[in-house]
TIMIMAR-609630 format. One record per residue (C-alpha): x, y, z; residue number from 1; chain; residue in three letters. Coordinates in Angstrom, 3 decimals, m for minus. Layout:
residues N
{{X,Y,Z},NUM,A,ALA},
...
//
This chain:
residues 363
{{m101.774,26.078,m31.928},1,A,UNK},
{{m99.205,28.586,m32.575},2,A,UNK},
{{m95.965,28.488,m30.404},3,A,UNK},
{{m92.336,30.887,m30.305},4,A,UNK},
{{m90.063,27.584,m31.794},5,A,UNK},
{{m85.959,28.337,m30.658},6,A,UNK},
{{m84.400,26.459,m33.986},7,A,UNK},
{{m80.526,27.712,m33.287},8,A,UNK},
{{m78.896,29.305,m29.927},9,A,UNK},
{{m79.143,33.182,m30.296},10,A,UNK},
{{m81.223,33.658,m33.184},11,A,UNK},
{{m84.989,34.888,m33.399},12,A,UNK},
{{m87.899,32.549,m32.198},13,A,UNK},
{{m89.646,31.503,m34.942},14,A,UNK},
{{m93.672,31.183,m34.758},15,A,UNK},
{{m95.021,27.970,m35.982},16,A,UNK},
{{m98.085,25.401,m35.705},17,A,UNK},
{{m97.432,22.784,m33.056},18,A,UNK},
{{m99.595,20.615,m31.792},19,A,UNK},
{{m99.652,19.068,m28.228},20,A,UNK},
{{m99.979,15.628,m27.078},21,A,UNK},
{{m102.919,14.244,m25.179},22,A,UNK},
{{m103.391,15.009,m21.553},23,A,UNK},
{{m101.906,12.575,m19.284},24,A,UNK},
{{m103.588,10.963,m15.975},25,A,UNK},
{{m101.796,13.915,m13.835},26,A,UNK},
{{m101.678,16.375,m16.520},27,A,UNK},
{{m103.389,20.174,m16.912},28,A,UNK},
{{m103.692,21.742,m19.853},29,A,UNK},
{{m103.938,25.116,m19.851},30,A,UNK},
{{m104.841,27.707,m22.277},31,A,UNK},
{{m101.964,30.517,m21.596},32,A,UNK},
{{m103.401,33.990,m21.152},33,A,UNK},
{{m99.700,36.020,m19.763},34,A,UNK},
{{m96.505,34.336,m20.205},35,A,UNK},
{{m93.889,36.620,m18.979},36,A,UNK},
{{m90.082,37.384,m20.239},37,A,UNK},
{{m87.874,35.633,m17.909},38,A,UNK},
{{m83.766,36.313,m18.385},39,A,UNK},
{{m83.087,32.646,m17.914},40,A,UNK},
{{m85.691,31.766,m21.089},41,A,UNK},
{{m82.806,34.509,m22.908},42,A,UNK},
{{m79.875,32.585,m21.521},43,A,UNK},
{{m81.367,29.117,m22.322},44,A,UNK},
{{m81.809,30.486,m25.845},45,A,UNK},
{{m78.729,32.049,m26.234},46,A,UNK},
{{m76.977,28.254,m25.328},47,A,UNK},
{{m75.703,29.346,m22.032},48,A,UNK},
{{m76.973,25.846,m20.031},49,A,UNK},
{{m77.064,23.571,m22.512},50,A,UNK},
{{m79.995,21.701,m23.555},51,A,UNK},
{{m81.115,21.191,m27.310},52,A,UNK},
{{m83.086,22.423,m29.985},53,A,UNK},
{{m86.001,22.590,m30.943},54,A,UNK},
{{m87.444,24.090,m28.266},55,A,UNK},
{{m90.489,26.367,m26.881},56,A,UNK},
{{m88.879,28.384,m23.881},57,A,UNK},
{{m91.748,30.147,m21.257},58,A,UNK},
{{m91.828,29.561,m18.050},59,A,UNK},
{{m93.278,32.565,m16.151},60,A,UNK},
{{m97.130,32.068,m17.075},61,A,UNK},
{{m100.562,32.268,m16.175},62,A,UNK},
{{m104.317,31.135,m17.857},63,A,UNK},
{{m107.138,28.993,m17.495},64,A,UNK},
{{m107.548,25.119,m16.953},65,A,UNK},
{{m109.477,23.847,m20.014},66,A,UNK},
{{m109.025,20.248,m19.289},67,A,UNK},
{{m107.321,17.720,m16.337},68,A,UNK},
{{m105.640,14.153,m16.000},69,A,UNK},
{{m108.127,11.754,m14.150},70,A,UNK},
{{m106.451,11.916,m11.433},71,A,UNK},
{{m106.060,15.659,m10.632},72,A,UNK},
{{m107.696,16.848,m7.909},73,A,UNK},
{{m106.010,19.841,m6.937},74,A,UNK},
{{m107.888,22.310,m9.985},75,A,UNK},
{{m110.938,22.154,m12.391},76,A,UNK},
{{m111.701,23.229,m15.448},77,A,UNK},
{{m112.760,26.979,m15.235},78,A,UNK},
{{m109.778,27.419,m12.913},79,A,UNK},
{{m107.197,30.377,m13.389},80,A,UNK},
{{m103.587,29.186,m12.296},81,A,UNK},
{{m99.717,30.436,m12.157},82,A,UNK},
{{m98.196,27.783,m14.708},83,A,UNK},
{{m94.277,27.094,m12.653},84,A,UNK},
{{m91.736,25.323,m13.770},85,A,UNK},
{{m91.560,23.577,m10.205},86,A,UNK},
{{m92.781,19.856,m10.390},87,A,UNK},
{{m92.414,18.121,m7.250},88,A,UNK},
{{m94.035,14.338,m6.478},89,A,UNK},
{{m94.804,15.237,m2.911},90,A,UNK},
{{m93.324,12.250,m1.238},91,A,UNK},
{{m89.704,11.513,m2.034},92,A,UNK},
{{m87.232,12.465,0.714},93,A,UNK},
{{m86.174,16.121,m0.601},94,A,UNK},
{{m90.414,16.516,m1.010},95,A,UNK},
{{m90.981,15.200,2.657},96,A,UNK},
{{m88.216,17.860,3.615},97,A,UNK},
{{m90.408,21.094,1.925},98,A,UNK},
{{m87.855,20.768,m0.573},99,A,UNK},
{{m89.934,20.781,m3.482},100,A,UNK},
{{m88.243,22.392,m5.762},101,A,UNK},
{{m85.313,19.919,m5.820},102,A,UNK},
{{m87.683,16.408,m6.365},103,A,UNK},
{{m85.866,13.237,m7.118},104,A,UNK},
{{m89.394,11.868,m8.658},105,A,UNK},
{{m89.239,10.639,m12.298},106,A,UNK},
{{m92.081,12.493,m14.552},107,A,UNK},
{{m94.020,10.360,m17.216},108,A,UNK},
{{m93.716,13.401,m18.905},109,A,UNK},
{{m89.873,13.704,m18.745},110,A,UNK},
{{m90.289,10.566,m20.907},111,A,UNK},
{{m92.675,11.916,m23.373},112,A,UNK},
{{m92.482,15.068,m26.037},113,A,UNK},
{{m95.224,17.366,m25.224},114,A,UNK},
{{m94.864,19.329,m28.391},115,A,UNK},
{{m94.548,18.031,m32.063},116,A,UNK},
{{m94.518,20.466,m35.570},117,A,UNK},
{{m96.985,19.408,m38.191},118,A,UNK},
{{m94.137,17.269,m40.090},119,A,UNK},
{{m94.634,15.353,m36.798},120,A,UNK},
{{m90.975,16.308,m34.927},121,A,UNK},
{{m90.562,16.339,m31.534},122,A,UNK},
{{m89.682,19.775,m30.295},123,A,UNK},
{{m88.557,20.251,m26.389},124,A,UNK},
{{m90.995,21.953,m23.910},125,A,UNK},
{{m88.446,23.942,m22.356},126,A,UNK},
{{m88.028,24.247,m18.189},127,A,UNK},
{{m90.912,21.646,m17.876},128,A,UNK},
{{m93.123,24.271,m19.188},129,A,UNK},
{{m93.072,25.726,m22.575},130,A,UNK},
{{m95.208,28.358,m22.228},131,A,UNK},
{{m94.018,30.921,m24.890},132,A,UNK},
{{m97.397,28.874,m26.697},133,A,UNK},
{{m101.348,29.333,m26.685},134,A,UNK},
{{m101.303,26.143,m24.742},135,A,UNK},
{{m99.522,24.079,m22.466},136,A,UNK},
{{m99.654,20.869,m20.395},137,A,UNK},
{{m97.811,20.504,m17.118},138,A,UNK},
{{m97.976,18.206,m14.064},139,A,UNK},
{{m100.792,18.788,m11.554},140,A,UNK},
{{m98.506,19.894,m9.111},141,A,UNK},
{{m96.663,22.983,m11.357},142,A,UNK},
{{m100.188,25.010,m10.763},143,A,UNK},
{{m101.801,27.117,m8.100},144,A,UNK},
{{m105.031,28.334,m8.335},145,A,UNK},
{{m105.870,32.253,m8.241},146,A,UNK},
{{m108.891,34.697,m8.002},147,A,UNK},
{{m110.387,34.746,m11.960},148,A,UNK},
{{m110.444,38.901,m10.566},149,A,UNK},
{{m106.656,38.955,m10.764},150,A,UNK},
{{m104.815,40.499,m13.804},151,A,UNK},
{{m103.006,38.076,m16.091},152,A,UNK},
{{m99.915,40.383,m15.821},153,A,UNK},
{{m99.280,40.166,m12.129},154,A,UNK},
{{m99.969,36.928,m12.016},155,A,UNK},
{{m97.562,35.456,m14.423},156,A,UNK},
{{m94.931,37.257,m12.628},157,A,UNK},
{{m95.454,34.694,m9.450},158,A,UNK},
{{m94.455,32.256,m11.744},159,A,UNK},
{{m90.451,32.909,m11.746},160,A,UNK},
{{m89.735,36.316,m11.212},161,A,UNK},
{{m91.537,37.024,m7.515},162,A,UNK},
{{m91.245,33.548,m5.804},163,A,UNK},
{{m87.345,33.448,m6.721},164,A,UNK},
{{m86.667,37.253,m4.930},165,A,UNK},
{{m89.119,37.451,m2.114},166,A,UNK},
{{m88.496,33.669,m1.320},167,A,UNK},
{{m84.997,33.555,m1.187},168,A,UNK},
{{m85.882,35.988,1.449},169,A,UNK},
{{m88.381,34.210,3.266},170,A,UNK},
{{m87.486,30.904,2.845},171,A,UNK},
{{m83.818,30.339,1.740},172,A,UNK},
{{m82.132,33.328,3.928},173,A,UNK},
{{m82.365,34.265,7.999},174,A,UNK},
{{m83.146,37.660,7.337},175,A,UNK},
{{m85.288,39.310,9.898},176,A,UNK},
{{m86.513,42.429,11.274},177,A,UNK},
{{m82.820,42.853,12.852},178,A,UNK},
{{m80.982,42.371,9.669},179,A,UNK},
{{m79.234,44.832,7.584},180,A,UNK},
{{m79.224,43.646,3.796},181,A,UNK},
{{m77.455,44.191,0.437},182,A,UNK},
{{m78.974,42.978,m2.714},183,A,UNK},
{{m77.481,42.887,m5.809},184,A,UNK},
{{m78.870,43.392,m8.799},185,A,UNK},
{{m81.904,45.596,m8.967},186,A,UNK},
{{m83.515,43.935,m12.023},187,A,UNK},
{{m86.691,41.624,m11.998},188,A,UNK},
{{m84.921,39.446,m9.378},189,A,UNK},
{{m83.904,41.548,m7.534},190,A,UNK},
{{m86.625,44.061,m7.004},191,A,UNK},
{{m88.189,41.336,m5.228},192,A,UNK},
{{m86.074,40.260,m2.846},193,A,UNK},
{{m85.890,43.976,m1.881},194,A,UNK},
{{m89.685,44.047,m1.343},195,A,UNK},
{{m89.151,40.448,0.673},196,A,UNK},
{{m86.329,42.235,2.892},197,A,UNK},
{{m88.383,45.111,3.133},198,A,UNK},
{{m91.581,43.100,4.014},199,A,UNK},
{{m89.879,41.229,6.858},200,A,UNK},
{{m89.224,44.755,8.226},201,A,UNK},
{{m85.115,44.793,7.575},202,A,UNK},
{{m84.271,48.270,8.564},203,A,UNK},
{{m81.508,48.308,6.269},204,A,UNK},
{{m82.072,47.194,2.179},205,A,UNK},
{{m79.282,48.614,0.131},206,A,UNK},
{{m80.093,47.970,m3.533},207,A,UNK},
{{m76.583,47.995,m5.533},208,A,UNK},
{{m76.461,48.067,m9.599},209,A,UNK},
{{m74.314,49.767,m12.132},210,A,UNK},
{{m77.480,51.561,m13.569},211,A,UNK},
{{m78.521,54.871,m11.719},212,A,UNK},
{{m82.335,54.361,m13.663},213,A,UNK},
{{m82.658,51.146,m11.851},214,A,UNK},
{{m81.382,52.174,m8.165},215,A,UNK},
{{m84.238,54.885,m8.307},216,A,UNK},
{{m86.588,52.713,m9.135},217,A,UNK},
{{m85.171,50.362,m6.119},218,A,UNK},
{{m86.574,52.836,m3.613},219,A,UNK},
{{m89.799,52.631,m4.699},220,A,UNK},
{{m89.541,48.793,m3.408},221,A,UNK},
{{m88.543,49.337,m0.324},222,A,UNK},
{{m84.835,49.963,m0.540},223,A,UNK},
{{m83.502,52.525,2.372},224,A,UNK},
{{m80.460,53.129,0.458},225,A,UNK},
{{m78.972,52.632,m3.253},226,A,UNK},
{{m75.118,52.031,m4.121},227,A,UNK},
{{m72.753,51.393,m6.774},228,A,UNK},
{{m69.865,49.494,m6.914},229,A,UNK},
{{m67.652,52.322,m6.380},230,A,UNK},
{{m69.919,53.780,m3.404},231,A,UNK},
{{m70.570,50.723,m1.721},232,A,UNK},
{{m68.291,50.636,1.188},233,A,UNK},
{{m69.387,54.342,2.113},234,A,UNK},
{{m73.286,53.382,1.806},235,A,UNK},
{{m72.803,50.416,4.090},236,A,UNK},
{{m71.274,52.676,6.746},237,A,UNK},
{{m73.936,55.319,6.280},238,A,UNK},
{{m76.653,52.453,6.796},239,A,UNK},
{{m75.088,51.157,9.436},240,A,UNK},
{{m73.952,52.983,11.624},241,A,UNK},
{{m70.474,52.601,11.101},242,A,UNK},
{{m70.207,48.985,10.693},243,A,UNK},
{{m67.953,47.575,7.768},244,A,UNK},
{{m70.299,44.987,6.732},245,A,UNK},
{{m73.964,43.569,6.579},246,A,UNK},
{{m75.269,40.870,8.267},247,A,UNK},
{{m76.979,39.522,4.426},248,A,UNK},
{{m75.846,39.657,0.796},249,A,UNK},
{{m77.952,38.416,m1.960},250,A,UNK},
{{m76.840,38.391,m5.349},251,A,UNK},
{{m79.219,38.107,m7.985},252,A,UNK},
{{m77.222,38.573,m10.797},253,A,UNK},
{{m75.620,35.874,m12.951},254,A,UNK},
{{m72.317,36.621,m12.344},255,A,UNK},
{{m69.538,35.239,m10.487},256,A,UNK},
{{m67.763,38.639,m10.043},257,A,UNK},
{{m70.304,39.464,m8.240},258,A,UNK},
{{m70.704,36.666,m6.026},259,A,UNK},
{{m66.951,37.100,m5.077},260,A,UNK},
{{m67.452,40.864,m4.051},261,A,UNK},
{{m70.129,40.246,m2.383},262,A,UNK},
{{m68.104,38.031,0.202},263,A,UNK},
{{m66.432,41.534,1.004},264,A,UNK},
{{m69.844,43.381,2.135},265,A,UNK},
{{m71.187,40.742,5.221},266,A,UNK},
{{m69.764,40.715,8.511},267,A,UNK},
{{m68.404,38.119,10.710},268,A,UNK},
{{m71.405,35.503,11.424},269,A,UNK},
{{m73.143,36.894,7.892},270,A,UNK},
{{m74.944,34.972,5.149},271,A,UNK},
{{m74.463,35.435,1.180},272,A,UNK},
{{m77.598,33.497,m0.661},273,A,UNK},
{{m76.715,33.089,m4.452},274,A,UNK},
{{m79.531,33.529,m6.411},275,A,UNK},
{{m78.719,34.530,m9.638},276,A,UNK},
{{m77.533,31.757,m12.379},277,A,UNK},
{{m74.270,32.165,m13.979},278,A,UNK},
{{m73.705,30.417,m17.328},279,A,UNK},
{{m71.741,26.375,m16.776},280,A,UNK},
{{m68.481,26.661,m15.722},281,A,UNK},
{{m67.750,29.928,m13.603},282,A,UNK},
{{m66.068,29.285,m11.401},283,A,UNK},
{{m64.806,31.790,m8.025},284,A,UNK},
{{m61.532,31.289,m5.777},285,A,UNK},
{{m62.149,31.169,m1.969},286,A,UNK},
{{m60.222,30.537,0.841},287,A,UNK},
{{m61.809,28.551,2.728},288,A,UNK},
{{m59.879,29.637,6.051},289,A,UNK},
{{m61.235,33.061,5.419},290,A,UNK},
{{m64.671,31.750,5.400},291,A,UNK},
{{m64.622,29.580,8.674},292,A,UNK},
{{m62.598,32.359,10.801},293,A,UNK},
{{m65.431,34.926,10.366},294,A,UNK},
{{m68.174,32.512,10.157},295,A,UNK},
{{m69.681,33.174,6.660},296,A,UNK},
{{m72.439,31.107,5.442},297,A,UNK},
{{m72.799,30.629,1.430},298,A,UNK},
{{m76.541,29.437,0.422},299,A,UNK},
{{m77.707,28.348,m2.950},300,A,UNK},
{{m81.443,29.479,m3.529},301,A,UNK},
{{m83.324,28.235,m6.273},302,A,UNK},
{{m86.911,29.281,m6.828},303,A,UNK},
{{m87.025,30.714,m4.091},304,A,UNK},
{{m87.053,27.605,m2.198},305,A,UNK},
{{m91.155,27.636,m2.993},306,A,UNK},
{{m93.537,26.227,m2.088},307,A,UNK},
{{m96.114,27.149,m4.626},308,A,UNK},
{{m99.121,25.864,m2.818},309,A,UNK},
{{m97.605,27.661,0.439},310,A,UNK},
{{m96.435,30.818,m0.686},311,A,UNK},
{{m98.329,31.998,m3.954},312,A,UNK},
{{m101.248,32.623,m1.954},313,A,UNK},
{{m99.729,34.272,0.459},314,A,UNK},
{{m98.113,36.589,m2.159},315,A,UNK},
{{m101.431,37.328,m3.672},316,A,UNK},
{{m102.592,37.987,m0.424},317,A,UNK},
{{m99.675,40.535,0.162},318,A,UNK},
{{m100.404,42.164,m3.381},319,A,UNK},
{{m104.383,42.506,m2.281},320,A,UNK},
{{m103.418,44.315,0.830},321,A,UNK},
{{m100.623,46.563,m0.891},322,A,UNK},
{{m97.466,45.120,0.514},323,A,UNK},
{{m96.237,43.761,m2.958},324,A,UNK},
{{m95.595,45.396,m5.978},325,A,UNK},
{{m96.797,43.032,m9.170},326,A,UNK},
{{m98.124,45.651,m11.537},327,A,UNK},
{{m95.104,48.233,m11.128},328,A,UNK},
{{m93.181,45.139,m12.712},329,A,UNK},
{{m94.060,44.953,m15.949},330,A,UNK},
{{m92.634,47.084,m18.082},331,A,UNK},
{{m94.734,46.358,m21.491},332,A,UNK},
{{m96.612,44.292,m22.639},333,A,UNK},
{{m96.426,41.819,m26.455},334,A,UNK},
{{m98.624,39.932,m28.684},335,A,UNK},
{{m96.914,36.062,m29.492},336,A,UNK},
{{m95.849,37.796,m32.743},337,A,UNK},
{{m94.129,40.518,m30.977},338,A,UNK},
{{m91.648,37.946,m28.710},339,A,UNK},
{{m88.947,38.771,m30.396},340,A,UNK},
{{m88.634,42.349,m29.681},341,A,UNK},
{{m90.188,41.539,m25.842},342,A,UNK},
{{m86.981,39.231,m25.378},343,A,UNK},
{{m84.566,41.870,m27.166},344,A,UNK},
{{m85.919,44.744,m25.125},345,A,UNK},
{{m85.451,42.553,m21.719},346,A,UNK},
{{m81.818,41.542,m23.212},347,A,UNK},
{{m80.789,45.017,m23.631},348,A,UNK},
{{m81.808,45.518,m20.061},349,A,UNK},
{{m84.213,48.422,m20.386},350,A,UNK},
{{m86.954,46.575,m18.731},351,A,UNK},
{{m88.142,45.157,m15.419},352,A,UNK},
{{m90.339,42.533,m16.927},353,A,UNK},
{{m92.356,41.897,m20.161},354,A,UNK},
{{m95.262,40.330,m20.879},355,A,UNK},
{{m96.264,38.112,m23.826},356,A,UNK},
{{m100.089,38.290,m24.032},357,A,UNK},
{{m102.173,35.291,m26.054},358,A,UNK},
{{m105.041,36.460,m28.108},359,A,UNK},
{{m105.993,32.935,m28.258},360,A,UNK},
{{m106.852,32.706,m24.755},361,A,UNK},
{{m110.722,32.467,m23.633},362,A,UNK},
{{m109.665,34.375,m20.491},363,A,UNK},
//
């Protein structure tokens, strides 16, 4: 099968014949219909978290279930699933806890190279996943099933890109129909976790990014008001009322800058969720006194704090009665020969998402 092969941090993907290994006793393999453009498969490229080459990045896919492990039980073959990079055993303590996307659990397959090239070397399967491929295999519990009536473009996009915004709403923040919220960062990310704060019926979503192309786009979902930087302080009194500060920042941009200012736009008793990734070793001064007088509370999210099994249907459900936005999210779509200009045109940051479309696929 052909696969997108990263051979050296920051330079094109090359396209070459891998082949996968056999299908474990929890495995799936799945022939990949959608896999779409995710900035951390960029940054993972580009070197910024480590890891090592060769390696097949992907990680925001959907296709169909061609074959399973003898003891899956959760999908069939026929079955169209959301391919995640979240892999969770289901019974160690952070599992027991709903915290699935943090499992302690070993993988047989952590052990194991999924992916060889025909002179028989291993080559990584990036993010537990790999899916920048025709096929992939994955643990049982990385999938959730889908209506076969649902485009393969929206529903890659539940893979990464939706579950990581409109969960760190729902399930990482406290953000309710009393709260007023800023998010920042009005790219894939972060159009989502305007449409969660908006969903949750937030009567205040200020979107804030540098680009005045993005911020219009914001409003369409569900931002009441767009900022700047420079304008910020003005919009939050406008929005407010008067107040100085929201009760709930998220930033889902990579960068620590960021993260810092955002301390200055939540009130006393208000939350800051950190959702974007910077690169390994940013690091942000805070005093700590500052952050105990007025009661801030600093949350990590990461995937949204999903629960795929949980929450993907009740996104789809959300998208089939009109409350979410998955189509007005991709911005174009690729063939697997194409990647390279899909992951330049999301680097330069003209895009919301892109999609890399297999012509392999049976779907």
């Amino acid at each position: 099968m052909k696969a997108a092969v990263c051979r050296e941090f920051g330079q094109p993907l090359v396209i070459e014949d891998v082949e996968l290994r056999e299908v474990g006793p929890t495995d799936v393999l799945v022939d990949v219909a959608a896999c779409a453009v995710c900035h951390s498969d960029i940054h993972y490229a580009e070197g910024a978290w480590g890891g090592y080459l060769p390696a097949v990045y992907g990680h925001e896919a959907a296709g169909v279930v061609t074959a399973v492990g003898p003891q899956v039980t959760n999908v069939v073959e026929g079955d169209h699933v959301v391919v995640t990079l979240i892999r969770s055993c289901g019974s160690c303590p952070q599992c027991n806890r709903g915290n699935f996307v943090f499992c302690e659990t070993p993988f047989a397959a952590d052990e194991t190279h999924r992916l060889t090239n025909s002179n028989g070397d291993e080559i990584l399967a990036a993010l537990s996943c790999g899916a920048f491929a025709e096929e992939v295999i994955v643990d049982h519990s990385q999938v959730a099933v889908i209506p076969k009536t649902m485009g393969w473009e929206a529903a890659s996009l539940l893979a990464c890109g939706v579950i990581t915004g409109v969960g760190a709403v729902m399930n990482t923040s406290t953000i309710d129909d009393t709260s007023s919220v800023i998010v920042v960062g009005a790219g894939g990310v972060g159009l989502n976790a305007i449409q969660g704060a908006s969903i949750v019926g937030a009567p205040v979503v200020i979107a804030v990014d540098l680009a005045e192309e993005k911020l219009a786009i914001a409003k369409e979902f569900g931002a009441t008001h767009v900022a700047t930087p420079d304008t910020i302080k003005a919009v939050i009194e406008e929005a407010t009322g008067g107040r100085k500060g929201v009760s709930h920042c998220l930033v889902t941009v990579g960068s620590s800058g960021a993260i810092r200012s955002a301390l200055r736009y939540i009130e006393a008793g208000g939350e800051l969720v950190i959702v974007g990734m910077p690169a390994l070793g940013n690091e942000i001064e805070i005093d700590p006194v500052v952050i105990a007088a007025v009661g801030h509370r600093i949350v990590g999210s990461k995937m949204g704090t999903s629960d795929i099994r949980r929450d993907i249907p009740k996104l789809i459900e959300w998208y089939q009665e009109g409350k979410l936005k998955l189509d007005e999210l991709v911005s174009g779509t690729y063939s697997l020969d194409e990647i390279n200009g899909a992951i330049e045109n999301v680097a330069d940051g003209g895009t919301i998402r892109n999609v890399v479309l297999m012509d392999s696929s049976g779907a």
